[in-house]
N, C-alpha and C positions, 0 to 999 in steps of 0.2 A: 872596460868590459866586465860584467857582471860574471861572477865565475862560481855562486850556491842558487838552487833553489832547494827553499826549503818549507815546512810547514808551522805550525806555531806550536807551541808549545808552552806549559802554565806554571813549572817549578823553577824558576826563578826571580829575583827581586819581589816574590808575590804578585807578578801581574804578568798575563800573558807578552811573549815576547817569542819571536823567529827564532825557529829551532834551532841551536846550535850555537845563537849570536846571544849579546847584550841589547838590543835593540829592540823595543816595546813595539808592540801594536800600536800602542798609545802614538807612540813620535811616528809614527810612519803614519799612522792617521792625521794628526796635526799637520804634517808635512803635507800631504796629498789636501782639503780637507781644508784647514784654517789658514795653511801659509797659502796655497793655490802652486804648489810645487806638480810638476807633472809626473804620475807613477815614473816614468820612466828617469827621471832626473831622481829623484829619489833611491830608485834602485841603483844607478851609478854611484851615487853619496856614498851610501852605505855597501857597497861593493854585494849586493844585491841580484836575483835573476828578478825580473821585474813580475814576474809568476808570484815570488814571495811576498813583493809588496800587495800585490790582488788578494792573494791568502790573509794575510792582513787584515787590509778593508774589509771583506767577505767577516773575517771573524769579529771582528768588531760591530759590525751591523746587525750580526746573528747576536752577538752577546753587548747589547749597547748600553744596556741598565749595571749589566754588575761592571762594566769598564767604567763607566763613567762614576761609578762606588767609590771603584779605583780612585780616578784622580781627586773625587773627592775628599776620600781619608789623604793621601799623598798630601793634598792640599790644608787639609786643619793640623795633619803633622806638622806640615811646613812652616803655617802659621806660630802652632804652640813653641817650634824652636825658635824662632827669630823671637816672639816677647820674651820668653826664658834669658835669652842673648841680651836684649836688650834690658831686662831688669838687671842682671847682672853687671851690667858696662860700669865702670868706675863714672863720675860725673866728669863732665866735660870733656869726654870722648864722644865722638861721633864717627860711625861708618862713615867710609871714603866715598 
């Protein structure tokens, strides 16, 4: 049983995310969105009032260019660390 509703909120990890939680607009988008997850199964996930996950989507849809900035920068970070990691590796190691 879902026991917050809450709204979003933008001061932390640099990217909008449920006021009060760790949880992005962004995964609750992807959740609802790309995985095909039901708001309502989502907000149980995330111990969620499922009003929060609407708040979510709604803000994500309102703000869909500077989110998607978002995972873009997230995503060439991500990139620059792994070759960083990888130029670094001693020879003849490989990730598991």
């Amino acid at each position: 049983m879902a026991t917050q509703t809450a709204g979003v909120a933008e001061e932390l990890l640099d990217e909008p995310h449920v006021e009060g939680r760790r949880v992005s607009v962004l995964q609750l988008r992807d959740r609802v969105e790309e995985v095909g997850d039901t708001p309502q199964a989502v907000a149980e996930d995330y111990d969620l009032d499922v009003a929060a996950v609407y708040q979510a989507l709604a803000y994500y849809h309102t703000h869909r260019e500077e989110l998607e900035a978002v995972r873009e920068r997230r995503e060439r970070e991500t990139a620059a660390l792994r070759r960083e990691v990888a130029a670094n590796r001693p020879d003849g190691v490989t990730p598991p």
